[in-house]
NUMARMI-151505 format. One line per 2 residues: number of its first residue (from 1); for each residue x, y, z of N, C-alpha, C. Coordinates in Angstrom, 3 decimals, always signed. Example, Ala and Ser with C-alpha at 12.3 -4.5 7.8 and 13.67 -1.06 7.14 Angstrom:
1) +13.190 -5.690 +7.800 +12.300 -4.500 +7.800 +13.200 -3.300 +7.800; +12.850 -2.250 +7.080 +13.670 -1.060 +7.140 +12.900 +0.030 +7.870
# end
This chain:
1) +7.175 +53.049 -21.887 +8.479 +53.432 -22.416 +9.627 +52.769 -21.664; +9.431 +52.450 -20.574 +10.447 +51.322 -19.721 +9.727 +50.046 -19.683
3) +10.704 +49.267 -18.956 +10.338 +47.997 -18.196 +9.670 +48.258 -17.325; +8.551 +47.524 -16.907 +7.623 +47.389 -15.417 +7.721 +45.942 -14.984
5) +8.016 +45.670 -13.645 +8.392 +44.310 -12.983 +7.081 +44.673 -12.161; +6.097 +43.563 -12.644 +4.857 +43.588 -11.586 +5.284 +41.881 -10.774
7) +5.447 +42.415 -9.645 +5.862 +40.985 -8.338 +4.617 +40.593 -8.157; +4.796 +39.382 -7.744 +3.423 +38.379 -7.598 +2.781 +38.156 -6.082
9) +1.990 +37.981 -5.614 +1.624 +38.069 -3.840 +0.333 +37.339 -4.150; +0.697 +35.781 -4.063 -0.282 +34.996 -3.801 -0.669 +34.576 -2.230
11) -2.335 +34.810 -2.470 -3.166 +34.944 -0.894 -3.433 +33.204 -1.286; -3.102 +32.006 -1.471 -3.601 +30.868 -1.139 -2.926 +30.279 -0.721
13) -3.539 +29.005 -0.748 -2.955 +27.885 +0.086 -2.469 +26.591 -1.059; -2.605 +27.273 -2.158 -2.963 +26.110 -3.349 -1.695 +26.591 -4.108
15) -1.156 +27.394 -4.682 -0.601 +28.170 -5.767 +0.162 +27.150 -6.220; +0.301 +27.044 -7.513 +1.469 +25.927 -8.133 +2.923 +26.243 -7.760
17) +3.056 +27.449 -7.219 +4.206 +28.124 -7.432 +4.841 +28.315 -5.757; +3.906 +28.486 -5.155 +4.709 +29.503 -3.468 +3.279 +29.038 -2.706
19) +2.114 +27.740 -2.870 +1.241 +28.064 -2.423 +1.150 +27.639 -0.584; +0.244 +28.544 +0.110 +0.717 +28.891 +1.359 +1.656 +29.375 +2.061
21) +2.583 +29.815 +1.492 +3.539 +30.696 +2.385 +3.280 +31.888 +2.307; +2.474 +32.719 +1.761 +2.022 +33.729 +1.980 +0.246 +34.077 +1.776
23) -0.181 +32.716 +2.496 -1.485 +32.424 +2.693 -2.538 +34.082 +3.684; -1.880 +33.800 +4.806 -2.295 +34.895 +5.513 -1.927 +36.208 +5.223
25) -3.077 +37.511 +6.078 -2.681 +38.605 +5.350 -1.558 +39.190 +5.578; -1.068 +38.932 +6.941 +0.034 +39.869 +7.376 +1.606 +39.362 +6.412
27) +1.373 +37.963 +6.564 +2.478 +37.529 +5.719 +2.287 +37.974 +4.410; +1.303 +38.165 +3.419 +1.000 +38.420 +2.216 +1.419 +40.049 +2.171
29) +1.316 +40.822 +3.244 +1.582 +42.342 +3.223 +3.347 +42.257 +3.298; +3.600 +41.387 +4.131 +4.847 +41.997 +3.913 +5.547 +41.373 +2.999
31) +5.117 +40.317 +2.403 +5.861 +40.266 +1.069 +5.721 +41.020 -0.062; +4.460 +41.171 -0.087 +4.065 +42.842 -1.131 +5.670 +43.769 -0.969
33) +5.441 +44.296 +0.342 +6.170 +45.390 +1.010 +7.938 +44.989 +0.669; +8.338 +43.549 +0.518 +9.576 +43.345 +0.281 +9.570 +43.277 -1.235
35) +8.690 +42.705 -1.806 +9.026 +42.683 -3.396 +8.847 +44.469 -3.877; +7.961 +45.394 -3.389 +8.608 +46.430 -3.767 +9.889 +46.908 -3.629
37) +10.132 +46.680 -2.233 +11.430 +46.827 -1.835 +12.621 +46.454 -2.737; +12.298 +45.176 -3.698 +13.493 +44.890 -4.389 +13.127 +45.319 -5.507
39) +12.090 +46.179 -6.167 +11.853 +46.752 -7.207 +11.126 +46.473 -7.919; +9.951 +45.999 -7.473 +8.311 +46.166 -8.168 +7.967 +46.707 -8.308
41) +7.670 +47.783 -9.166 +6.889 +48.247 -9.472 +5.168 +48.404 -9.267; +4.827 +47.210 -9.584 +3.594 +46.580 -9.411 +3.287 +45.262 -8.732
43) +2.326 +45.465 -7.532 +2.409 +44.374 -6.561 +1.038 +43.614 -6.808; +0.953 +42.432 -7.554 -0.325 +41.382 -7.932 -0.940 +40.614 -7.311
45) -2.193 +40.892 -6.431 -2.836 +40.344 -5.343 -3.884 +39.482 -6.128; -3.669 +38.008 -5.543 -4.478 +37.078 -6.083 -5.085 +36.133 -5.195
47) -5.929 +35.805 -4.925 -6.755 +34.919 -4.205 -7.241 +33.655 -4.605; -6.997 +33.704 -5.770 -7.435 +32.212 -6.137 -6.632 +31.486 -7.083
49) -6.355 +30.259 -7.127 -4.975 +29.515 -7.859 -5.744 +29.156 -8.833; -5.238 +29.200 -10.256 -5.391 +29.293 -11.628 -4.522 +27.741 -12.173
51) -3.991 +27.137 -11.421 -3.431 +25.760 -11.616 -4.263 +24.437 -11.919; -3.725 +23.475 -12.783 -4.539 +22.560 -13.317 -5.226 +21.947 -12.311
53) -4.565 +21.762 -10.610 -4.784 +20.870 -9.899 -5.239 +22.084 -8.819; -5.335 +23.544 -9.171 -6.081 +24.163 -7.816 -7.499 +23.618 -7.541
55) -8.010 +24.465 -6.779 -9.416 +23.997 -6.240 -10.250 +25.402 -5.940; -11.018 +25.791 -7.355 -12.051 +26.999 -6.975 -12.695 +27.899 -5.992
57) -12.321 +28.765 -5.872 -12.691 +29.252 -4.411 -14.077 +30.131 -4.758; -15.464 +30.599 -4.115 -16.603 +31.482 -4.214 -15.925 +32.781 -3.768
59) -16.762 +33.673 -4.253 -16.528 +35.052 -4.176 -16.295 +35.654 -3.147; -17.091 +35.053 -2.102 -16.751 +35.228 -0.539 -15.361 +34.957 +0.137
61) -15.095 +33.924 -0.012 -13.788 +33.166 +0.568 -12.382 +34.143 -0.132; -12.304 +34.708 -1.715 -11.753 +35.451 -2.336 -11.666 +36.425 -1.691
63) -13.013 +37.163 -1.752 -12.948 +38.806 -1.499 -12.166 +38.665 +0.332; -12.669 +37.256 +0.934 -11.919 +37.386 +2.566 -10.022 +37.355 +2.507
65) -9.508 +36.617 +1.525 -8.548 +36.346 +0.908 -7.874 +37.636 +0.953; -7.944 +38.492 -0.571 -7.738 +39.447 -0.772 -7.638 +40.904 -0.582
67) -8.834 +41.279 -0.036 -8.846 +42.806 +0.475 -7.611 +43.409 +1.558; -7.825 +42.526 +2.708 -6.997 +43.331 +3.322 -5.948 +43.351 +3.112
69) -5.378 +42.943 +2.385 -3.746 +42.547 +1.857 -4.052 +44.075 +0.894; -4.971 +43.809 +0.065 -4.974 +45.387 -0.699 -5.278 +46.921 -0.215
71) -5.882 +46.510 +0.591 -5.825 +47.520 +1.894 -4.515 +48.142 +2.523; -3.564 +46.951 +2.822 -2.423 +47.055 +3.593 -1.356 +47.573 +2.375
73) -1.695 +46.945 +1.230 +0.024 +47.674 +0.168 -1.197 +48.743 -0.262; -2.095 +49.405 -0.685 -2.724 +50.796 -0.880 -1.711 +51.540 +0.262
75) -2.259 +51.337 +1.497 -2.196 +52.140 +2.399 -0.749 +52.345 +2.810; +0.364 +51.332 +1.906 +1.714 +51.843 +2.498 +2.287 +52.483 +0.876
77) +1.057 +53.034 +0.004 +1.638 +53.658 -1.123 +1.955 +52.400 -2.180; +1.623 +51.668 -2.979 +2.252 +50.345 -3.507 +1.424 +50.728 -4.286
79) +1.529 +50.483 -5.814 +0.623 +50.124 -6.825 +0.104 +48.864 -6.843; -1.038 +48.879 -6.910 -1.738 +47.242 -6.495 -2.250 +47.189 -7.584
81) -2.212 +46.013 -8.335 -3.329 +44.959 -9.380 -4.099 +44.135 -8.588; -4.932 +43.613 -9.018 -5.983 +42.868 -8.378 -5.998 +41.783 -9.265
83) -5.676 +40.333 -8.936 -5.512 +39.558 -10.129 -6.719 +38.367 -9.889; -7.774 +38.849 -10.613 -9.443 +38.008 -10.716 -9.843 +37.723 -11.621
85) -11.105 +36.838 -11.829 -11.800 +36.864 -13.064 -12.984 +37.035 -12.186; -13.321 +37.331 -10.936 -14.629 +37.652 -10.855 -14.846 +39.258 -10.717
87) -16.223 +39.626 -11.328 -16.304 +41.166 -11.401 -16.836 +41.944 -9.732; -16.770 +40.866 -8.848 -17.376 +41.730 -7.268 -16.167 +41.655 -6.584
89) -15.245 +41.031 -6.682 -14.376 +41.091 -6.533 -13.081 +42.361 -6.669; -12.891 +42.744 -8.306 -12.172 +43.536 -8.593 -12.986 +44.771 -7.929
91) -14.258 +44.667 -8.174 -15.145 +45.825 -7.475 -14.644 +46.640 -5.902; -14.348 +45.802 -5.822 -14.146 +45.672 -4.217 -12.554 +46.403 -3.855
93) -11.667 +45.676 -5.046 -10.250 +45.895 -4.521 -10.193 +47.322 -5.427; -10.981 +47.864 -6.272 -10.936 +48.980 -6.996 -11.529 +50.075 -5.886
95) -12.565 +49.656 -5.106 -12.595 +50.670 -3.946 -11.721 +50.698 -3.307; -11.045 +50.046 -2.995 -9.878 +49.833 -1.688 -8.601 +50.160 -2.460
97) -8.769 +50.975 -3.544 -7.449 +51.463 -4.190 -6.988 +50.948 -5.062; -7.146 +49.649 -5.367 -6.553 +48.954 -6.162 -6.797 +49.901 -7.645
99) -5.550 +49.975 -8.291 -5.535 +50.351 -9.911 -5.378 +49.931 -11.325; -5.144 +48.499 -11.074 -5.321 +47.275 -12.192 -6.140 +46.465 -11.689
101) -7.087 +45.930 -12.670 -7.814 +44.878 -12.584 -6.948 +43.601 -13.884; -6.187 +42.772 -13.426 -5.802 +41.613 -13.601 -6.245 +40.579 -13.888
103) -7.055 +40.288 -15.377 -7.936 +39.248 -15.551 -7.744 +38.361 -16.477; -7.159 +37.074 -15.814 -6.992 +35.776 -16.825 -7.546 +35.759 -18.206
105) -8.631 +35.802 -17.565 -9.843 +35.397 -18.915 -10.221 +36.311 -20.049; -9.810 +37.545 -19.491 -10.067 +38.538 -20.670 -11.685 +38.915 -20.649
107) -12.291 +38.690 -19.689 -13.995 +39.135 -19.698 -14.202 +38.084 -19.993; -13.835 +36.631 -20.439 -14.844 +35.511 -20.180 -15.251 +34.612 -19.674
109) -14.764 +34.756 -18.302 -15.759 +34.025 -17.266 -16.109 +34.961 -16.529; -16.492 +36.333 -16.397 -17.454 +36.914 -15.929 -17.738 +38.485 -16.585
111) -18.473 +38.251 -17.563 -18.090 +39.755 -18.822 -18.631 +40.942 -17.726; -19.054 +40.693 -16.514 -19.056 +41.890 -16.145 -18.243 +42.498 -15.302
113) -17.000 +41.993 -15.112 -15.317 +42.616 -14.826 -15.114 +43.968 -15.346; -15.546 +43.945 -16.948 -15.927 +45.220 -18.262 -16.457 +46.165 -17.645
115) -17.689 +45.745 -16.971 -18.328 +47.106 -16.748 -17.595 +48.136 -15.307; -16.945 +46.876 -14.614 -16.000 +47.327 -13.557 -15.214 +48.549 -14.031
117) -14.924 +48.269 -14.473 -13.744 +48.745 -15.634 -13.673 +50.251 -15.750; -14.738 +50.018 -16.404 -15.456 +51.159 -17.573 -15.870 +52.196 -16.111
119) -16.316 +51.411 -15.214 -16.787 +53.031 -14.251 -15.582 +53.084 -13.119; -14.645 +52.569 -13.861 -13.407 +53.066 -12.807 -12.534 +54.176 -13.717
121) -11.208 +54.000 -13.233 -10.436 +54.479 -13.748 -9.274 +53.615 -14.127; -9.497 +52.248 -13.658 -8.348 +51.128 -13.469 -7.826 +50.867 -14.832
123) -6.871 +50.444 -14.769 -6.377 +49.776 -15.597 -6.620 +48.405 -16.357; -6.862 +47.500 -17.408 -7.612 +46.351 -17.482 -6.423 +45.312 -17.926
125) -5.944 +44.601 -17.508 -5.171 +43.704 -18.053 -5.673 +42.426 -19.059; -5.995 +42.394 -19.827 -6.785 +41.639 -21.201 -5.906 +40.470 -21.210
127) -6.076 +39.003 -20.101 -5.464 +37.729 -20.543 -6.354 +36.627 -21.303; -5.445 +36.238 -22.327 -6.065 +34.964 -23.081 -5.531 +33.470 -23.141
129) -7.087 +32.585 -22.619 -6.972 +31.458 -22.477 -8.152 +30.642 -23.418; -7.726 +29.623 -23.503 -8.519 +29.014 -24.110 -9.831 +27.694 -23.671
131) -10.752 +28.729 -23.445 -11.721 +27.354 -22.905 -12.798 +28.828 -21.657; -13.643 +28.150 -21.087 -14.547 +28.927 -20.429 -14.734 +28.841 -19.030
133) -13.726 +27.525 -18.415 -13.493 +27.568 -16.943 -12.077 +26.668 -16.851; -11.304 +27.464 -15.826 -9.820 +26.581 -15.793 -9.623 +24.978 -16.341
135) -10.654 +24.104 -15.575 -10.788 +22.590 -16.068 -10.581 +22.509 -17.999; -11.968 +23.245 -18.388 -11.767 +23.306 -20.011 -10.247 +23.939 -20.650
137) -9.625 +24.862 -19.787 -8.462 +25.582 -20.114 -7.324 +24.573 -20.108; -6.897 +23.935 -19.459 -6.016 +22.454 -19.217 -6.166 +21.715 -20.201
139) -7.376 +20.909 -20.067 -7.921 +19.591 -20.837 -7.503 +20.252 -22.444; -7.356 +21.676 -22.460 -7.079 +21.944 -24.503 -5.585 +21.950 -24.493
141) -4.466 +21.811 -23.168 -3.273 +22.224 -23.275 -2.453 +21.506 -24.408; -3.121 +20.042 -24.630 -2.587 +19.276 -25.683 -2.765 +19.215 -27.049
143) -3.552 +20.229 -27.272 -4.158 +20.494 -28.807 -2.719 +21.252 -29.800; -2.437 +20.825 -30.676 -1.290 +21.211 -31.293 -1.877 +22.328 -32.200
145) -2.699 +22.080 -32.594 -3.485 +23.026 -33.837 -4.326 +24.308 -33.565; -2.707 +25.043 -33.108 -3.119 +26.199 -32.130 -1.728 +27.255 -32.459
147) -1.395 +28.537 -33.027 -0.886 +29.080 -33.026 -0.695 +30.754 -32.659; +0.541 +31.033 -32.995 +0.494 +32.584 -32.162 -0.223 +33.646 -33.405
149) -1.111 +33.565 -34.159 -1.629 +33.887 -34.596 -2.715 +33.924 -34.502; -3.469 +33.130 -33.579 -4.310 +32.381 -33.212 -5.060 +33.555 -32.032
151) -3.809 +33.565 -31.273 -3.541 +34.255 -29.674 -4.020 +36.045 -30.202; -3.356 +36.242 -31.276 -3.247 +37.610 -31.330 -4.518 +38.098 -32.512
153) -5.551 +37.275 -33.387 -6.799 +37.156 -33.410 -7.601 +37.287 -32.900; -8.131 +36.472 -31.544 -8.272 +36.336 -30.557 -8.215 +37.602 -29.701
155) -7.077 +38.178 -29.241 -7.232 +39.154 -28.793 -7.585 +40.238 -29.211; -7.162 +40.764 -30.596 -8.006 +41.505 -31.443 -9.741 +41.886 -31.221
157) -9.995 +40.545 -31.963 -11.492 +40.334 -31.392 -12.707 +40.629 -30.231; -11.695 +40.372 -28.848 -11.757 +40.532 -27.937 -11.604 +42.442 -27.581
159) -10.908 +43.113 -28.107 -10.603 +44.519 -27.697 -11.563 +44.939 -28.508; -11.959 +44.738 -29.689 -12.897 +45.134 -30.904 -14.449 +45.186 -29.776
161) -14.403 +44.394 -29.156 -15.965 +44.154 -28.585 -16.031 +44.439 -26.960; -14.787 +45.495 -26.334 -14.927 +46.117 -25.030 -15.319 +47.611 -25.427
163) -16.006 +47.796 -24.436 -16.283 +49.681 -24.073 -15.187 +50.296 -24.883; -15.168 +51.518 -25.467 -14.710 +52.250 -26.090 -13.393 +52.704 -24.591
165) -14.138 +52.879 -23.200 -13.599 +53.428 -22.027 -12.281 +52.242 -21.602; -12.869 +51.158 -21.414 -11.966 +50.107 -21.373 -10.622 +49.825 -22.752
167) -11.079 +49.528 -23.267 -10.165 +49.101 -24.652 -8.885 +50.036 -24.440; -9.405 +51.336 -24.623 -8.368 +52.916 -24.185 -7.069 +52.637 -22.939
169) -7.825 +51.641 -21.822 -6.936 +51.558 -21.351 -6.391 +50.112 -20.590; -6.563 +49.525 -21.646 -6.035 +47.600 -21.678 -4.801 +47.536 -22.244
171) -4.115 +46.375 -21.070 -3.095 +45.723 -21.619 -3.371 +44.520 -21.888; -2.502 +44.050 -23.032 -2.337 +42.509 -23.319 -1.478 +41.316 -22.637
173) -2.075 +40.467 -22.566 -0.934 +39.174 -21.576 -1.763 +37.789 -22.879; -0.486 +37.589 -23.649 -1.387 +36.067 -24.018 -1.611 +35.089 -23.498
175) -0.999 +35.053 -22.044 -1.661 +34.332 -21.516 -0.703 +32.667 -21.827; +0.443 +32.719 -21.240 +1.459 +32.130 -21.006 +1.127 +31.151 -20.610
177) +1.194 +29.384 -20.604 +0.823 +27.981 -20.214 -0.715 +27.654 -19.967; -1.606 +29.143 -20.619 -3.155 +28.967 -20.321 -3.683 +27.849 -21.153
179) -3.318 +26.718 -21.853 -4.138 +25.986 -22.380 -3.115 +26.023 -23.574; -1.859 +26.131 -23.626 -0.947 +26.512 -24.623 +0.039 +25.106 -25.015
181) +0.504 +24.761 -25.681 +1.974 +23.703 -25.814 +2.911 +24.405 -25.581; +4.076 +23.421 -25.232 +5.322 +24.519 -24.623 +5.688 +25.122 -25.376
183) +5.785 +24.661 -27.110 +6.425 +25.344 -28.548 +5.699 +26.675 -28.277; +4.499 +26.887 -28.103 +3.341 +28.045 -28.740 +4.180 +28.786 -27.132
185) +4.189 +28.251 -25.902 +4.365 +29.545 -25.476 +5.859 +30.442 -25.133; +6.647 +29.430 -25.646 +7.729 +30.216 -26.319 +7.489 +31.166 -27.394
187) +7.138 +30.679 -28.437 +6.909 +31.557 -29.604 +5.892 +32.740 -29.216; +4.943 +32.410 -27.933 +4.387 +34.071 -27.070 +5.329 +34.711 -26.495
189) +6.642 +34.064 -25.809 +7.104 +34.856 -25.539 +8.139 +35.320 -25.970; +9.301 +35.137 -27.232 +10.182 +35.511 -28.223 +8.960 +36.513 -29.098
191) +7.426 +36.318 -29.431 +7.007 +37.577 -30.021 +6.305 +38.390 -29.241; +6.406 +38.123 -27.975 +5.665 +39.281 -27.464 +5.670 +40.868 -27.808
193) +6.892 +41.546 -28.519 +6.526 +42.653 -29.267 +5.712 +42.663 -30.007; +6.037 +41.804 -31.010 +4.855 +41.623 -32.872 +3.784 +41.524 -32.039
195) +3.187 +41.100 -30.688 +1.895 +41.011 -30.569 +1.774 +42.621 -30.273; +2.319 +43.243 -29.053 +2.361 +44.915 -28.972 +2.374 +45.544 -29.970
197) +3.232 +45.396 -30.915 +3.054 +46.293 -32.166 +1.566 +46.065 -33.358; +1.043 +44.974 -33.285 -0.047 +44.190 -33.946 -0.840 +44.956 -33.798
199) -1.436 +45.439 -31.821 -2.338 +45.567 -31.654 -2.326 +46.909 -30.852; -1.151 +47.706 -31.040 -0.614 +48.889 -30.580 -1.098 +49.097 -28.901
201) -1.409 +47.931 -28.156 -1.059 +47.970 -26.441 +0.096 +47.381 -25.725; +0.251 +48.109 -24.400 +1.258 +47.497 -23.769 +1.031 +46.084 -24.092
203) +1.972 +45.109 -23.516 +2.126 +43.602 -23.080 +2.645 +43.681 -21.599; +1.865 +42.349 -21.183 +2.135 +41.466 -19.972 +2.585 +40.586 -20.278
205) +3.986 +40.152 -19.650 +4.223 +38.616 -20.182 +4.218 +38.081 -18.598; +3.886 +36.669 -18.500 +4.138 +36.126 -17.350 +4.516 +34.561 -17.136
207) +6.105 +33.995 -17.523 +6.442 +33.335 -17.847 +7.058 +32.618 -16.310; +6.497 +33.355 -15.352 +7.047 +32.653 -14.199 +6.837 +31.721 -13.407
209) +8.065 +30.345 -13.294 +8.048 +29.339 -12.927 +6.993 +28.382 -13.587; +6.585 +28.606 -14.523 +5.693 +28.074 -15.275 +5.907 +26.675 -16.120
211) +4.799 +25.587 -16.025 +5.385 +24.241 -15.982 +6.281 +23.741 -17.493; +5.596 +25.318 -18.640 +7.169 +25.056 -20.127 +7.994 +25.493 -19.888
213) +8.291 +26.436 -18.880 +10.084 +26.181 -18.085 +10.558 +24.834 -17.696; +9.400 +24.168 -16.482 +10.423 +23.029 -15.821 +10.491 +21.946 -17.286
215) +9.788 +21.938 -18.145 +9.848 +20.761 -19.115 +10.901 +21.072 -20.254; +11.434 +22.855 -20.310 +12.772 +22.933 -21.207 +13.512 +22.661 -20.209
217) +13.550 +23.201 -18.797 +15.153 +22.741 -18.012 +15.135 +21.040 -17.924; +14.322 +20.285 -17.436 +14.346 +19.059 -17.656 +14.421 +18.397 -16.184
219) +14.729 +17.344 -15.957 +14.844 +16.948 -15.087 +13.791 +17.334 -13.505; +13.993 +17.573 -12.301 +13.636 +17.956 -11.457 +13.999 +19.560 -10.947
221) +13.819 +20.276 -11.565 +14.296 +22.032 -11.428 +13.351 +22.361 -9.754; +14.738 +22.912 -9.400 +14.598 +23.642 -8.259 +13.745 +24.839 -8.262
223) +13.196 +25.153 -7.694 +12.849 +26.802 -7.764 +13.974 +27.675 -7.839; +14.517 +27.880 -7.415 +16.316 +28.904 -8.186 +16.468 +28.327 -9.718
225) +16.123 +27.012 -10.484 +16.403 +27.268 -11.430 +15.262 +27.528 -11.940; +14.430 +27.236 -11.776 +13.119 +27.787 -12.691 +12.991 +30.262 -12.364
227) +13.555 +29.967 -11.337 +13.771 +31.328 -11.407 +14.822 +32.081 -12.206; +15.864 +31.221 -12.573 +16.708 +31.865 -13.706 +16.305 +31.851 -14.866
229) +15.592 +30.450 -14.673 +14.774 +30.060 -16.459 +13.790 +31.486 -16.950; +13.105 +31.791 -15.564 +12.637 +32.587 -15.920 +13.103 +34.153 -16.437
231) +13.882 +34.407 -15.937 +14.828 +35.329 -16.023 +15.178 +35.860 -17.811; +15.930 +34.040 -17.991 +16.101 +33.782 -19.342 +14.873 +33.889 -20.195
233) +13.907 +33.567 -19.963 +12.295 +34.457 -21.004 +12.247 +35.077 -21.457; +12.151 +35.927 -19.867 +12.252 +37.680 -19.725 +12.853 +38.410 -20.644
235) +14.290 +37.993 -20.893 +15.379 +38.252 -21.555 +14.710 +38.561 -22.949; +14.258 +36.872 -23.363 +14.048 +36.712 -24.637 +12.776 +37.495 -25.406
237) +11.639 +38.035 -24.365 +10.363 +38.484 -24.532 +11.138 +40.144 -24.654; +11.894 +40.150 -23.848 +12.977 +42.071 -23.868 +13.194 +42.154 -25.013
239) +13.758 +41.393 -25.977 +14.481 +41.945 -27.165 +13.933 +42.941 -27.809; +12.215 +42.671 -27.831 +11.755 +43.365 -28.980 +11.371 +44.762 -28.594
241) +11.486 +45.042 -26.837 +11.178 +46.506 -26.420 +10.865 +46.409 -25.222; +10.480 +47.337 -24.575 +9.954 +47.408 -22.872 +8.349 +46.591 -23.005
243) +8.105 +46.127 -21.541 +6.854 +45.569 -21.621 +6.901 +45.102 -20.430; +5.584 +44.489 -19.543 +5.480 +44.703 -18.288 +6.035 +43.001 -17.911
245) +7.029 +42.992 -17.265 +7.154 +41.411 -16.649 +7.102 +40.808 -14.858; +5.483 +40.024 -15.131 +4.770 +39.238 -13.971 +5.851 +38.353 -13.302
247) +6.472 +38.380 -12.056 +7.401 +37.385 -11.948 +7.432 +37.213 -9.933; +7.750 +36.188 -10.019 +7.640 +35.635 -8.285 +9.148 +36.499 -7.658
249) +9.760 +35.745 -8.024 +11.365 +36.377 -7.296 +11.843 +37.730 -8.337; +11.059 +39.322 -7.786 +11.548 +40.429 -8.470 +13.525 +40.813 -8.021
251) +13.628 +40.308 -7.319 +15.017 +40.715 -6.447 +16.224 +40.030 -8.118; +16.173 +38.962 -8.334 +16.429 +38.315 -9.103 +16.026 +39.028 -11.305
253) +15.193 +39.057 -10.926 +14.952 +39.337 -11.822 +15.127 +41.527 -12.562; +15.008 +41.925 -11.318 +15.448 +43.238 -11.122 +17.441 +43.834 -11.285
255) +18.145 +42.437 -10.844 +19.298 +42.665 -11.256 +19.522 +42.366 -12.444; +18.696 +41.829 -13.110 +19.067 +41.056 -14.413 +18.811 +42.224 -15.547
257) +17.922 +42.977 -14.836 +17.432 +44.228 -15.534 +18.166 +45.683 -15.695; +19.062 +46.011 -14.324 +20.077 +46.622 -14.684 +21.064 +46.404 -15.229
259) +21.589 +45.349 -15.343 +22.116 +44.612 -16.350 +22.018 +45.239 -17.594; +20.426 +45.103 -18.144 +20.086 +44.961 -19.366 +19.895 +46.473 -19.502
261) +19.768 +47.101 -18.692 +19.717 +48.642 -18.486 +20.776 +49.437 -18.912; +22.027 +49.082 -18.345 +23.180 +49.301 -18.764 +24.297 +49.055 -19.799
263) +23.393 +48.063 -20.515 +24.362 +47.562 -21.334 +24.914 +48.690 -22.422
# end
């Protein structure tokens, strides 16, 4: 029934976006701890970079990544997501408190995330990409013959064939520059309602700093402007109602919201 600003807290060294500056855990905790501070809601612990040019990390190196950072915002009260596609993983940060499980793939690169799911109580975040490992997800980014109809099929499909336990309590993310053209993921995010109303679940949008921002601003965009760009999304994905928005700089994006709060 409101807006939810889930802030981002990347554990690598890779991230397209912030990667390594909040590599380690202590640094990764207290940026958790400041992006609530400026009004997160929801703090998104991720361990592994989802970028055309990251570099795959094993389950081990992840789960070393991640936990204690989820450990550390559990334990200072923070709503934590866990943002994976592997299912020992979320396993792990769902013991350690974590209450979203955050998954790119939507159950398909490891369908047993689902069963995670199903014997928790977590929350499931349902993202859609196209292809069956990041490499295949890229290599389709240029396919034109791909629409937002497409996305919200697709996800359909996908909720039709989870646990009765899960489905109950999934959100949608279409899954913003996953294998998308820049046209298509505008048009995800100007309809991100029609997809909520389509399929009567929340939405995730996560349009941040994302490379069909720097290619509408043009030129060489700073991070401050790709953070307004983003802002401007946000905006545009708001029109149609409340819905949860994934974003790096919440401080920024949180004023923009009382703003929109007050109007």
């Amino acid at each position: 029934q409101r807006v939810l600003i889930m802030g981002v807290v990347n554990v690598t060294p890779d991230s397209f976006s912030d990667g390594g500056r909040f590599a380690g855990a202590e640094a990764a905790i207290a940026h958790g701890l400041q992006l609530a501070r400026e009004g997160a809601d929801i703090v998104d612990v991720g361990g592994e970079a989802t970028g055309p040019k990251s570099t795959p990390v094993d389950e081990a190196e992840e789960l070393r990544r991640v936990l204690p950072v989820v450990e550390g915002l559990v334990a200072a009260g923070l709503r934590v997501s866990i943002d994976t596609t592997k299912a020992a993983v979320a396993a792990a940060a769902v013991e350690r408190g974590a209450t979203i499980v955050n998954d790119i793939s939507g159950g398909v690169f490891d369908p047993a995330i689902l069963g995670v799911v199903e014997r928790s109580t977590a929350t499931y975040i349902c993202g859609h990409l196209r292809g069956r490992s990041i490499a295949e997800v890229f290599a389709k980014e240029g396919q034109e013959a791909y629409g937002f109809d497409d996305v919200v099929g697709e996800l359909a499909a996908r909720l039709e064939g989870f646990p009765d336990a899960v489905a109950a309590r999934t959100w949608l993310d279409p899954g913003i520059g996953f294998g998308k053209t820049p046209a298509l993921n505008m048009e995800l995010v100007s309809g991100a309602g029609r997809l909520g109303f389509a399929l009567d679940r929340p939405v995730v949008i996560g349009p941040s700093r994302k490379r069909f921002l720097r290619q509408l601003v043009g030129g060489d965009p700073s991070e401050a402007d790709l953070d307004q760009a983003t802002v401007a999304a946000c905006g545009e994905a708001l029109a149609a109602g409340p819905m949860v928005l994934r974003v790096h700089n919440v401080a920024l994006l949180h004023a923009a919201l009382t703003a929109y709060n007050n109007r």
